[in-house]
N, CA, C and O atoms as CSV, one atom per row, in Angstrom:
chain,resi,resn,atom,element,x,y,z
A,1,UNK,N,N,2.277,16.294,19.212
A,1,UNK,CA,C,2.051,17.252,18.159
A,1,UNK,C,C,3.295,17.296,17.279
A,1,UNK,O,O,4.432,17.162,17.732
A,2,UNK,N,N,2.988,17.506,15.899
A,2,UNK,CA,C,4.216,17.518,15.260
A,2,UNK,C,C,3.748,19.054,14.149
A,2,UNK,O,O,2.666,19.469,13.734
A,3,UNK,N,N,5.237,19.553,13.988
A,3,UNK,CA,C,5.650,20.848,13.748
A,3,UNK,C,C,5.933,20.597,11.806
A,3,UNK,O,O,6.810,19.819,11.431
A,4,UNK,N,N,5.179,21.263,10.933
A,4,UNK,CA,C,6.128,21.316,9.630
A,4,UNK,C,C,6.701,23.040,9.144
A,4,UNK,O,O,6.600,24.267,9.129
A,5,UNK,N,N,7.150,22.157,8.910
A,5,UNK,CA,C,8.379,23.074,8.003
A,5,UNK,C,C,7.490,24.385,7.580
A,5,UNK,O,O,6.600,24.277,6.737
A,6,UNK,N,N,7.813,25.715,8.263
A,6,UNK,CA,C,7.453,26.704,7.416
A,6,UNK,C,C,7.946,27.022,6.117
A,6,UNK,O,O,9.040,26.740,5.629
A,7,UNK,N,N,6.816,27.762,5.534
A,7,UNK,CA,C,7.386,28.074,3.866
A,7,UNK,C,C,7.555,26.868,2.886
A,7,UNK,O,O,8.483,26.779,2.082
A,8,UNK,N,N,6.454,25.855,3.057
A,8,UNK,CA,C,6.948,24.567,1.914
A,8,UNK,C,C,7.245,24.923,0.678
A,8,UNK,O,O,8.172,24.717,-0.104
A,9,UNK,N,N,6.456,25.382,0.679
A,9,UNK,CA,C,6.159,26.575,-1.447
A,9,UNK,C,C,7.554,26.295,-1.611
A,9,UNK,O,O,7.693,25.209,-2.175
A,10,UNK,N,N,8.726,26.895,-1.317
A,10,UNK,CA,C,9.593,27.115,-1.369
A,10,UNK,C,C,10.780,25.981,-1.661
A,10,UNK,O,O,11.811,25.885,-2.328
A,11,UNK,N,N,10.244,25.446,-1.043
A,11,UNK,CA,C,11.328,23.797,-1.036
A,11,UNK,C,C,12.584,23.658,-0.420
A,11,UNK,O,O,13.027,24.078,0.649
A,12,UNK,N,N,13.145,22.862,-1.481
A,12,UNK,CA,C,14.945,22.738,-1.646
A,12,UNK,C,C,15.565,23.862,-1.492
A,12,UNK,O,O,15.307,24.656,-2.396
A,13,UNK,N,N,16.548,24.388,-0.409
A,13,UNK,CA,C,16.887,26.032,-0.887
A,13,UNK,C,C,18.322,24.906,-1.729
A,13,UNK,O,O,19.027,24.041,-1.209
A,14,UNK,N,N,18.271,25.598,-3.652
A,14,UNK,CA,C,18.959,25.009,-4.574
A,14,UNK,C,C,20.228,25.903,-4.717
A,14,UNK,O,O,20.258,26.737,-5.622
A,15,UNK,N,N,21.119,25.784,-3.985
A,15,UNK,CA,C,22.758,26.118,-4.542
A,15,UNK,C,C,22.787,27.488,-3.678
A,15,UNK,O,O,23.450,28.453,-4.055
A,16,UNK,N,N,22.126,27.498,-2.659
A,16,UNK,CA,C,22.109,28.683,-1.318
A,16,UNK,C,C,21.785,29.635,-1.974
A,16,UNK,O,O,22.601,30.538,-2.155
A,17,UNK,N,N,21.000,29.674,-2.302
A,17,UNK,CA,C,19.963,31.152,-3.831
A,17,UNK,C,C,19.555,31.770,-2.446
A,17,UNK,O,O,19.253,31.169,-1.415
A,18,UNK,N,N,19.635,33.402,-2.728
A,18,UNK,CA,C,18.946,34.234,-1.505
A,18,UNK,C,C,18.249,35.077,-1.865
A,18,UNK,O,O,18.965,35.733,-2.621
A,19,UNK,N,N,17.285,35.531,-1.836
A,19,UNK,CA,C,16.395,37.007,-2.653
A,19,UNK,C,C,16.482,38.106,-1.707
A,19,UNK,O,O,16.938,37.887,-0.585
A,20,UNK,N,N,16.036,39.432,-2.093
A,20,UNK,CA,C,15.856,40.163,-0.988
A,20,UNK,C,C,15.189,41.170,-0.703
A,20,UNK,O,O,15.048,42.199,-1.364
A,21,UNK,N,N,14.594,40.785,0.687
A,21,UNK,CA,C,12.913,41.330,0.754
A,21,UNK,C,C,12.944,42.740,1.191
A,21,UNK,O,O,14.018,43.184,1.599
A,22,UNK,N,N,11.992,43.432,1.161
A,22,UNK,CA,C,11.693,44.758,2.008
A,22,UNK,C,C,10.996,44.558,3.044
A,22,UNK,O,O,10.038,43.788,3.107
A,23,UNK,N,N,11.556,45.445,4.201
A,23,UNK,CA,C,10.498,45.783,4.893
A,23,UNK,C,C,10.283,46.884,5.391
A,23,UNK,O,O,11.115,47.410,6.130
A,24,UNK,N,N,9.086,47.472,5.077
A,24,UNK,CA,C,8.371,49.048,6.190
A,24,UNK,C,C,8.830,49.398,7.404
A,24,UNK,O,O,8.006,49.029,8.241
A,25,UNK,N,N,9.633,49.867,7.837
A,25,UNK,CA,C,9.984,49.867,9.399
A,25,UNK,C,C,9.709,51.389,9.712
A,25,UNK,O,O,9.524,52.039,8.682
A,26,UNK,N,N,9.651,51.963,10.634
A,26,UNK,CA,C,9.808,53.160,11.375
A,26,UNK,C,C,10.466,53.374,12.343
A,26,UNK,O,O,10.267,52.743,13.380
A,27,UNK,N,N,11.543,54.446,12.228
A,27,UNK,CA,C,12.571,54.833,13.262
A,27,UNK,C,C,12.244,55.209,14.807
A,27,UNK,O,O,11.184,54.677,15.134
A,28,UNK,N,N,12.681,55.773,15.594
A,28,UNK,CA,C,12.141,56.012,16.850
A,28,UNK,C,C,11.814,57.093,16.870
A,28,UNK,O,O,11.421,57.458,17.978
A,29,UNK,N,N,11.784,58.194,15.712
A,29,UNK,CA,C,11.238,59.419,15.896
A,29,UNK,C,C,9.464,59.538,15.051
A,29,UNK,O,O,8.542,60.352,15.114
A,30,UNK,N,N,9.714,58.197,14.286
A,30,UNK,CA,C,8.374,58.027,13.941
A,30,UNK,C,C,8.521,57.897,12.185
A,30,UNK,O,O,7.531,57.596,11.519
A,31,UNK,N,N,9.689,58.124,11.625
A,31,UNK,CA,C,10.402,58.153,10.315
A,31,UNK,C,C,10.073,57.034,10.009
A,31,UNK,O,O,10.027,56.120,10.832
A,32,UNK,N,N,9.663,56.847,8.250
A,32,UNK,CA,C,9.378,55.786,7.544
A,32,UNK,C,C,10.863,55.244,6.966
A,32,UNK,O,O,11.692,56.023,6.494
A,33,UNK,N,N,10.978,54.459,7.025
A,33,UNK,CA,C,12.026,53.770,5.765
A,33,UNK,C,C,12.049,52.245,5.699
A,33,UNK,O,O,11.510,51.642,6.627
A,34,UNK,N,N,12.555,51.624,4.807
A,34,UNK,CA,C,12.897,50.608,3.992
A,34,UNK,C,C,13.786,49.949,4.556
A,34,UNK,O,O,14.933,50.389,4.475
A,35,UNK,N,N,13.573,48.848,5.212
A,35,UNK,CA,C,15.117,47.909,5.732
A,35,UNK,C,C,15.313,46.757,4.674
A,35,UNK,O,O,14.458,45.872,4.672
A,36,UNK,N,N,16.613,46.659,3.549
A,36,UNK,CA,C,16.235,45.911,3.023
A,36,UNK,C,C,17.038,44.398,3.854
A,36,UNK,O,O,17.862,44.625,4.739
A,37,UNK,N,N,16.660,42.694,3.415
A,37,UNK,CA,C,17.324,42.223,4.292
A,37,UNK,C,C,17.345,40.728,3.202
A,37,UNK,O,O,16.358,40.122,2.786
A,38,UNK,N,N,18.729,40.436,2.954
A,38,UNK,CA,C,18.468,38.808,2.605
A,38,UNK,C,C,18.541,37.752,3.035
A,38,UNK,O,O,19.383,37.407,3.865
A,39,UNK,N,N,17.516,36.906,2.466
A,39,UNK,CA,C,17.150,35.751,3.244
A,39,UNK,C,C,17.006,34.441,1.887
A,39,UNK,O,O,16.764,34.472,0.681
A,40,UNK,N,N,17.306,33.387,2.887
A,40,UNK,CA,C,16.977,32.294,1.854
A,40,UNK,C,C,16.231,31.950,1.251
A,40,UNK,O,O,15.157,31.839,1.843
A,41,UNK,N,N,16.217,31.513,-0.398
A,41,UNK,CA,C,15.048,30.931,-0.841
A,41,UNK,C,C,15.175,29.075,-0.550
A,41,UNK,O,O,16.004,28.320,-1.058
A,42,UNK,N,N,14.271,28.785,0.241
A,42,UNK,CA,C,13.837,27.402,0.370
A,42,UNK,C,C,15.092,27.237,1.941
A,42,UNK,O,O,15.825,27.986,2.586
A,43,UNK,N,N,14.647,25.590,1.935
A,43,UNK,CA,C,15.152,25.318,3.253
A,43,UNK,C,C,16.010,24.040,3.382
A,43,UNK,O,O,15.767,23.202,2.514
A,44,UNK,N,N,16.891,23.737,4.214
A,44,UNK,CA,C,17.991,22.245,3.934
A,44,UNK,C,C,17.980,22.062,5.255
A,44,UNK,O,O,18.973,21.429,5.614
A,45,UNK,N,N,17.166,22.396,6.243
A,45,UNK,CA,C,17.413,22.370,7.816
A,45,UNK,C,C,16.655,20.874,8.231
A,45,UNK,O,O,15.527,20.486,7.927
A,46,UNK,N,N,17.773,20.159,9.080
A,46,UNK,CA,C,18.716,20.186,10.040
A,46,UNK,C,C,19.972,20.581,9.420
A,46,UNK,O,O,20.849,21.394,9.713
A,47,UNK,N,N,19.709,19.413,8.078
A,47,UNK,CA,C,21.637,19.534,7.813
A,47,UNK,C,C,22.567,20.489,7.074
A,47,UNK,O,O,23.750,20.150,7.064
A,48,UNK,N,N,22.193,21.799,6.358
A,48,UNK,CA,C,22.132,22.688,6.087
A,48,UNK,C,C,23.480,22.638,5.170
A,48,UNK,O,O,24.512,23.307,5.109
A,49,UNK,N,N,22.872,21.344,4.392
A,49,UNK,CA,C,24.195,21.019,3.207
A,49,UNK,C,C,23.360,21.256,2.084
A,49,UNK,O,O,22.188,21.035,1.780
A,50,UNK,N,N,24.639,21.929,1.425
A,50,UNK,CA,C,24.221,22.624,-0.014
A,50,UNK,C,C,22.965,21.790,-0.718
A,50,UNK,O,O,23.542,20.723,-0.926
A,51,UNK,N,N,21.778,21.626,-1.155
A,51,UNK,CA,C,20.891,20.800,-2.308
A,51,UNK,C,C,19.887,19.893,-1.113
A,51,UNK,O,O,18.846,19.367,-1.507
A,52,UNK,N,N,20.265,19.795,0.175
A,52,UNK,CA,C,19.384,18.773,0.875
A,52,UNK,C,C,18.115,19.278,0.823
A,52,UNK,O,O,17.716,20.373,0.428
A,53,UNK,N,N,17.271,17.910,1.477
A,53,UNK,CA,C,15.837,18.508,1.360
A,53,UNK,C,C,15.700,18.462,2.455
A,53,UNK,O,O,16.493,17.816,3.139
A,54,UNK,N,N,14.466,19.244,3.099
A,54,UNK,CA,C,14.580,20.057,4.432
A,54,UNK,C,C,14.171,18.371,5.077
A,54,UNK,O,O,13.619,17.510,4.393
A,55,UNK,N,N,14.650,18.172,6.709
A,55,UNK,CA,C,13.451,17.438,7.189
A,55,UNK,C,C,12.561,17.397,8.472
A,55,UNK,O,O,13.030,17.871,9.507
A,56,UNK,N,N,11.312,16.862,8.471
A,56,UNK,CA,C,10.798,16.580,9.286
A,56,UNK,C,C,11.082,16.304,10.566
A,56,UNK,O,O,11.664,15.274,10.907
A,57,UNK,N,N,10.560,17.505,11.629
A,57,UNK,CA,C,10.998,17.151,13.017
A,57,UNK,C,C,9.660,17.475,13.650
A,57,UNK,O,O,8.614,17.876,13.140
A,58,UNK,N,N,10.102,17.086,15.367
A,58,UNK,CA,C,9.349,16.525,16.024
A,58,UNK,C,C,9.692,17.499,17.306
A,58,UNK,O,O,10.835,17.766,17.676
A,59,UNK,N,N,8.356,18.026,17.971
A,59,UNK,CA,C,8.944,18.760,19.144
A,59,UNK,C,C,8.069,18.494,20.345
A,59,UNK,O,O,6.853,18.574,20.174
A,60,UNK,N,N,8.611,18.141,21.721
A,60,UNK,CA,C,7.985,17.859,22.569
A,60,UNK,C,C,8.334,18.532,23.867
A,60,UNK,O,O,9.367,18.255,24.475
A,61,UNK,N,N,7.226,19.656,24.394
A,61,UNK,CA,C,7.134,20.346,25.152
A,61,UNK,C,C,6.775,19.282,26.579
A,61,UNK,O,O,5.994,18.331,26.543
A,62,UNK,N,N,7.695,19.810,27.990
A,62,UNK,CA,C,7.223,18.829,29.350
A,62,UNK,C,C,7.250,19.978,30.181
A,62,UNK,O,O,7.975,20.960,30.020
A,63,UNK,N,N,6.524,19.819,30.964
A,63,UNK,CA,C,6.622,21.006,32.026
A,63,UNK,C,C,8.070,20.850,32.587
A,63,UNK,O,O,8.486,21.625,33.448
C-alpha cells in the first residue's frame, strides 16, 4: 500500500508561508473559546528545505 501526501491542494510550502487557523475548543468547565494556531501552507517533507517539492513515500506495516 502506498500513502500520499495529505493536503495536495496546497503544494510547494513557497518561502515557509504560514496562515493561521481557528479552532472551536472547550475548556474543562465546558467554556467556549478560540485556539488560534499556525501552521504551514503546503509541504517540503522529507527534506524540509526551503522551495522543495514534497515527496512520495512508502510505508510498510509487519507484524
Amino acid at each position: 500500500m502506498t500513502i500520499q501526501h495529505p493536503e495536495e491542494y496546497n503544494g510547494i510550502r513557497q518561502d515557509m508561508a504560514p496562515e493561521t487557523r481557528q479552532f472551536p475548543m472547550k475548556t474543562i468547565d465546558g467554556s467556549d473559546f478560540i485556539q488560534n494556531c499556525t501552521v504551514p501552507i503546503g509541504y517540503n517533507w522529507p527534506s524540509k528545505q526551503i522551495n522543495e517539492p514534497p515527496k512520495p513515500s512508502v510505508v510498510a506495516i509487519r507484524p
